[in-house]
N, C-alpha and C positions, 0 to 999 in steps of 0.2 A: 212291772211289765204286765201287759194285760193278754188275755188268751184271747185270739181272732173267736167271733161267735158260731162259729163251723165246726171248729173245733169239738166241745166236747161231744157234742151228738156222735160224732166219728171214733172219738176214743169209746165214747161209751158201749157204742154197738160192738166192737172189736173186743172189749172185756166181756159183753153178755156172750156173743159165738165161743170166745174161751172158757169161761167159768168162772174169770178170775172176778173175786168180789173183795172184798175190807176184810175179810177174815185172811186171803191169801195175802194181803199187803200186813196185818201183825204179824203173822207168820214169818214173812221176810223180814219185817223190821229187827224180831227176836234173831232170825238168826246173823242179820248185820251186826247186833252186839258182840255176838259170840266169834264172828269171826273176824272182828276187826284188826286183830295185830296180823292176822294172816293175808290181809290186803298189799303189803308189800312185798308176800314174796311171790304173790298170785298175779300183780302187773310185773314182775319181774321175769317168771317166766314167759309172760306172754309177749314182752318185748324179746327173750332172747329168740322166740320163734318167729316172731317175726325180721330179726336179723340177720336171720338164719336161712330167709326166703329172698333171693336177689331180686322177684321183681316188685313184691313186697317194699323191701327195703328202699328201691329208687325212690320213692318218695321222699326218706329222708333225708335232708340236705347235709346237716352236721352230730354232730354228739350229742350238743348241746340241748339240740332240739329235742331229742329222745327224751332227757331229762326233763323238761317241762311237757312233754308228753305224757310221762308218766304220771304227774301231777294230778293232769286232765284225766286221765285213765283210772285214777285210785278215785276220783270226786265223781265219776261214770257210773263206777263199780254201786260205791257207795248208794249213791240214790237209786242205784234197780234195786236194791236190799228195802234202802229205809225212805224210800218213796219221798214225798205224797205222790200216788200214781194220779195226777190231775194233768188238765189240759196243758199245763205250763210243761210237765214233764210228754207229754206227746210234742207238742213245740219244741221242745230242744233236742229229744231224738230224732224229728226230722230234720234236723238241720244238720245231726252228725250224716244223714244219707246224700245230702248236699253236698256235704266237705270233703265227703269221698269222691265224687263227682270231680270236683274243683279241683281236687290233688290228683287224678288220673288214677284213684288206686281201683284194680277191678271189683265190683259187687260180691262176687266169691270170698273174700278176705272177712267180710262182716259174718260170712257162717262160718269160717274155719275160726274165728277170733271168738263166735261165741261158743262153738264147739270145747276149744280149749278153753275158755272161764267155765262152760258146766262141770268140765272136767275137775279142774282145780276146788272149785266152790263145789261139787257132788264129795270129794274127799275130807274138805275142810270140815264139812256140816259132819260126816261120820264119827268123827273126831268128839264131837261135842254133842249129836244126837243119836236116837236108836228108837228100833221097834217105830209104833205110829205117829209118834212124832218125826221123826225122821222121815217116814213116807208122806207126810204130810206139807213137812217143808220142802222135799224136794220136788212134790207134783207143785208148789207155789212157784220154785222156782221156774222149775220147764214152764208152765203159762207165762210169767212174765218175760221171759227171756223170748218164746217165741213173738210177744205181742209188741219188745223189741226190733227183731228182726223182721217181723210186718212191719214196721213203722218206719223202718230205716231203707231196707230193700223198695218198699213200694214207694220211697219217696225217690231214691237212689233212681229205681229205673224212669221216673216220670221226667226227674231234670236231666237225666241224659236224653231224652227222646227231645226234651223242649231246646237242650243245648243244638242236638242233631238238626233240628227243623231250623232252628236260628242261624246256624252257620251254612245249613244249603241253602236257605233264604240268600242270606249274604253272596253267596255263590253266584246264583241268577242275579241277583240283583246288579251283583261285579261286573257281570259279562253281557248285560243288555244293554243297546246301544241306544239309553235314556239315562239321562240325567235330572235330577229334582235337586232344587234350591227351596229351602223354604226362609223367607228373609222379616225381620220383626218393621215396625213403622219408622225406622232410623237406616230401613235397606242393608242393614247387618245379617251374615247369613247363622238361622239358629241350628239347622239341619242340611245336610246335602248327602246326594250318595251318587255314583254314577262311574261313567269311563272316565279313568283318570288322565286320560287323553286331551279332555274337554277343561278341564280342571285342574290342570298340570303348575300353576303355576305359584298353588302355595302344596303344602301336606297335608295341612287340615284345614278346611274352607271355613269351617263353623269359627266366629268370632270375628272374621273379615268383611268389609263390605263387599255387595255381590258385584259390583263394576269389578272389581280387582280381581274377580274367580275366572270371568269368563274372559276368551281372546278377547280384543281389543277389535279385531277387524268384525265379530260376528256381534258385540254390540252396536257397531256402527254401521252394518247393511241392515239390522231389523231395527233399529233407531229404538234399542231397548231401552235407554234413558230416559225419554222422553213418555214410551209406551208404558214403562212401571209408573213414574210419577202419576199421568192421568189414569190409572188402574187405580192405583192408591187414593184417589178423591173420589172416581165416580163409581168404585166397588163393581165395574161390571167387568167381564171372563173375555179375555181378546185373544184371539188363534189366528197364527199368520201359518197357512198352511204349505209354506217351502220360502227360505232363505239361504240364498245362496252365496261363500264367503272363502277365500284365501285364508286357510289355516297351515304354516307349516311348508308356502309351496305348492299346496297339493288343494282346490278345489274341493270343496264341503257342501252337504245342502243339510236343511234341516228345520225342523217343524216345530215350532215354540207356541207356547200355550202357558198364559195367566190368567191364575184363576183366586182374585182374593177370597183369602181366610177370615174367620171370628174368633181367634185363640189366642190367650196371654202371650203365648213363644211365638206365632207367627201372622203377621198379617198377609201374607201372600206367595201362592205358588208358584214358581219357577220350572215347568216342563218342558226340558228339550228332549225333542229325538233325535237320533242321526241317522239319514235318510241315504246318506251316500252312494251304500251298497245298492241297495233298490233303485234310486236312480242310475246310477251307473250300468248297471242288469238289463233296466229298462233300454237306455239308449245301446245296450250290447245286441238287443232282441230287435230295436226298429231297421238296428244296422244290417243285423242279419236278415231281415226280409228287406230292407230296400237293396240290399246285394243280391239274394236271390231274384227279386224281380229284373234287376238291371244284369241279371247275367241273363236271364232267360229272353230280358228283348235283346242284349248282343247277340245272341247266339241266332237269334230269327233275323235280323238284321243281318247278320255278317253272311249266314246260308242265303238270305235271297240278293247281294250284291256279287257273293264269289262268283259264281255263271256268267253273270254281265260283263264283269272284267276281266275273266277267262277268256272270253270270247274278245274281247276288244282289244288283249294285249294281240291274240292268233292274229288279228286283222292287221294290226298295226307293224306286226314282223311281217307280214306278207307284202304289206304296203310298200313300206322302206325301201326293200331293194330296187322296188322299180324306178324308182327316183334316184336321178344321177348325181351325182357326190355335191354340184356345188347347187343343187336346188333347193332354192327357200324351204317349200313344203317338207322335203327330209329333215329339215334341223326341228320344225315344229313338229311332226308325227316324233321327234325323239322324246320334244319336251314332254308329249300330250304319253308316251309311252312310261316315263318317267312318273306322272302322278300316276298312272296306273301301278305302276308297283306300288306306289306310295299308300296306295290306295288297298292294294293287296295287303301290305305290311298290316295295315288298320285292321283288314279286316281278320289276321294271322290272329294279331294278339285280341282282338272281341271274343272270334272262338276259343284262343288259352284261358280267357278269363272265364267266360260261362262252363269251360271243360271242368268237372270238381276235381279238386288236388287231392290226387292218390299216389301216394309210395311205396315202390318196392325194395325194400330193405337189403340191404348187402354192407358184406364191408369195403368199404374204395379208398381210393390209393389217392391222396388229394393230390397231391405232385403231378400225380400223370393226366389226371381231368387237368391241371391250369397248364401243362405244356401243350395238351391238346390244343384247349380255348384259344389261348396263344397264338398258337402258328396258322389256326383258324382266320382270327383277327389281322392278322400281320398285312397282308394285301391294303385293308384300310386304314392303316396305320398312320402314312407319308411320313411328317417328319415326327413322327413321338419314338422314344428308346423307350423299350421294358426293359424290366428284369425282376428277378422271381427269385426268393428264399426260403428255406426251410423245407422240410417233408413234416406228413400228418397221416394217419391213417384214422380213420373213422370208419360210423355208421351212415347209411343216408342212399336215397337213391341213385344212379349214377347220372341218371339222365336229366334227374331234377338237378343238381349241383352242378352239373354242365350248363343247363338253362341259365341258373342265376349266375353263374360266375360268368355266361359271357355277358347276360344283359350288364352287368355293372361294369365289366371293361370296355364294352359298345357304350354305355352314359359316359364312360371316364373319358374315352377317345372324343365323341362328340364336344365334352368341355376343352378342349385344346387343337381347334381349327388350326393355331399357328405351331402347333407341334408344343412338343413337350414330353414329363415323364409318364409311367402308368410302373409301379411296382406292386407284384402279390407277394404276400407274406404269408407264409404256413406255420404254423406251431401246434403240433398234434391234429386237433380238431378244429383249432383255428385258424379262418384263411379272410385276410385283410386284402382291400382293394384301394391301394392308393393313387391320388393322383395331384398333379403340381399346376393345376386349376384356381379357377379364383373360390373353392370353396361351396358350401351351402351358407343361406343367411341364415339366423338365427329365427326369424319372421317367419320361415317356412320349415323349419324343423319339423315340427309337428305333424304336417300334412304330406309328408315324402311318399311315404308307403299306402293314401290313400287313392281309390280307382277314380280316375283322368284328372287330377292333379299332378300337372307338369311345369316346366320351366323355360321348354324350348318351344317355337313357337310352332312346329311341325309335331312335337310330339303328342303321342298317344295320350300318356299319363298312364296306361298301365301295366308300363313294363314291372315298375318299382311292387304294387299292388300284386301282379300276379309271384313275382321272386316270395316277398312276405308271407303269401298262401303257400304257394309250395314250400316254402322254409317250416312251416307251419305243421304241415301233412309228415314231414319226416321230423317231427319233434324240436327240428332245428332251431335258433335263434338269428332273425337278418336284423342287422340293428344299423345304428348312422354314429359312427366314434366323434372325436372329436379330431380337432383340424389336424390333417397330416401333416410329418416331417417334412410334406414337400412344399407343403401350403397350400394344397385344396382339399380333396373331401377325405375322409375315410368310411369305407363299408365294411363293417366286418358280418361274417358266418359260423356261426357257432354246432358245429354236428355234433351229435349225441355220440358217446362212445359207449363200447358193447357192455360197459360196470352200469352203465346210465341206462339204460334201456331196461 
């Protein structure tokens, strides 16, 4: 075994700051002789202290091992005594500072363990020396013992700092939303590290080709088969900066970059990132200013129409009367009266929507908001039968859970012109809007809850939009269930209760 050429220069400087020269190393070798039978009863105390210390002790697995321990312990002993103190002997005490590391035992145990052998070896040496001889080998030992415990300590604490920075490396690396292939000239992968998300579908990547690591759909929107092969002949760096791919259900984007390597292990880089978040953020933040803007032109719009058709309704009730029951012109001032509410209604819900959703919190009695709504509704009902189950009590504003509970029984009545059912259902916090309607299609699922997407040909499109913001404002949840026991839609309302708040 040969000593790294660093080495001695570093043992050496450590023995001139000590003292320790060739004179302390006969010194110890003489008194290795003298106390060599007393080597095993000197590891045998120091295993029984250390058996004797439980956190110590976790280290050791079984019995057995103590005894080949010992082994190692008395060949330890041996060579601090009768050296050669050379580079080979600095090499193998840092390696004991290593193994302490490796085994979890704390840095502390290496000064109580040499504490107890000066001990031991301070008594032994009395025994068989005196007067200046005796002072002489025992100022040898203390040097070598501390230049020991430099050797072992400072290596001790170095691998635990490189162990530390290794594993929070590992850490971040875990948790960034990148992933790297690095794959050899046979497209085998030699390295990978990344969200195991991306890469789910073996345990260990390393040894597999990199087709089989990644989804199947996101090499086929960046046509990466094709794009590695021509990477791989023309060595030049290609960046497709957003690919967008069905992973899982769920919509992915994400920014791939190859960049051939010149290295025995790998011929080329593999960089994805996942851009998801950020673009999702992104279209979160356009949405929010195209809704601010489109609620601030509703709101200027709907202020300068309300006047006009205030006035025009006043006219057209004043009108009316003067026209005799079976005058043409009466049934047309009704009709032309009729778009004027129609028109009011529009212009009702432009102000709810540009109004910002604010809630005043209380706790409400759901039961008694949907027998309100109810009996509210009832007039426009004709042929449909309610009926209504359960109590809830929650949190939530009252007047907002009035609004949406009746917008969704005002949508549910509108789907059943020829009559039909409408049942609410309460369960605590939760209050279900069913109806026995032909349903939602599955095509528009999606877009229910956004502003002026509708389905009727007169409506607004933001009744569904304004419910979801105010649902929104009281922590609520307005969602679209799946098809009702009656066979049309279900709405359900999720209010926060007063443990949730």
């Amino acid at each position: 075994m040969t000593t790294p050429s660093h080495v001695e220069p570093i043992f050496e400087e450590m023995k001139d700051y000590l003292g320790f020269t060739s004179r302390d190393s006969e010194v110890l070798a003489r008194l290795g002789g003298l106390i060599e039978s007393d080597v095993p009863g000197i590891v045998d105390h120091f295993y029984d202290r250390i058996l004797g210390s439980p956190d110590a002790r976790r280290v050791l697995t079984h019995e057995s091992q103590v005894e080949s321990l010992k082994i190692t312990l008395s060949a330890w002993l041996r060579e601090l005594l009768n050296g050669p103190h050379d580079g080979l002997y600095y090499e193998r005490r840092r390696r004991i500072g290593i193994r302490h590391v490796e085994v979890g035992l704390h840095s502390r145990y290496m000064f109580m363990a040499m504490s107890v052998f000066s001990q031991d070896v301070t008594n032994a040496a009395r025994v068989y020396l005196s007067g200046d001889e005796l002072a002489e080998t025992l100022t040898a030992f203390r040097r070598i013992s501390d230049l020991d415990i430099a050797i072992m300590s400072g290596t001790y604490v170095k691998e635990r700092e490189q162990r530390q920075m290794m594993s929070l490396q590992e850490l971040i690396v875990a948790h960034i939303p990148v992933s790297v292939l690095l794959i050899d000239r046979e497209g085998v992968v030699t390295a990978a590290t990344g969200p195991a998300g991306l890469m789910a579908t073996v345990d260990d990547p390393v040894g597999s080709p990199w087709k089989s690591i990644l989804p199947a759909s996101l090499v086929e929107a960046a046509r990466l088969d094709s794009l590695i092969s021509d990477c791989m002949v023309d060595r030049k760096s290609v960046e497709l900066p957003r690919v967008d791919t069905l992973i899982d259900g769920k919509t992915h984007s994400f920014q791939i970059s190859l960049v051939p390597l010149e290295h025995q292990l790998a011929r080329m880089l593999i960089h994805i990132e996942d851009l998801s978040d950020t673009v999702e953020a992104e279209a979160r933040m356009q949405q929010s200013a195209a809704l601010a803007h489109m609620g601030a032109l509703s709101a200027s719009v709907a202020h300068e129409l309300r006047n006009p058709l205030a006035g025009m309704s006043a006219a057209i009730q004043v009108l009316i009367p003067t026209f005799g029951e079976n005058d043409r012109r009466r049934e047309i001032l009704g009709k032309v009266h009729d778009q004027v509410r129609r028109l009011d209604g529009l212009v009702t819900d432009l102000l709810g929507f540009a109004r910002p959703g604010h809630a005043r919190m209380s706790t409400v009695n759901i039961g008694d908001i949907a027998e309100g709504v109810l009996e509210l509704v009832l007039p426009e009902a004709g042929a449909i039968s309610f009926a209504r189950s359960g109590e809830g009590v929650a949190q939530g504003d009252p007047n907002l859970v009035h609004q949406i509970l009746l917008n969704l029984i005002q949508n549910a009545i509108h789907q059943l012109p020829d009559g039909g059912q409408i049942r609410v259902d309460i369960d605590g916090p939760l209050i279900c809007v069913h109806d026995s309607g032909v349903g939602v299609l599955d095509s528009v699922r999606g877009e229910l809850f956004k502003p002026f997407f509708t389905t009727r040909t007169r409506g607004t499109g933001l009744g569904l939009a304004i419910c979801a913001r105010n649902a929104k404002a009281m922590g609520a949840v307005l969602s679209l269930g799946t098809r009702s026991d009656l066979g049309g839609a279900q709405f359900c309302l999720l209010l926060p209760t007063e443990t949730s708040i």
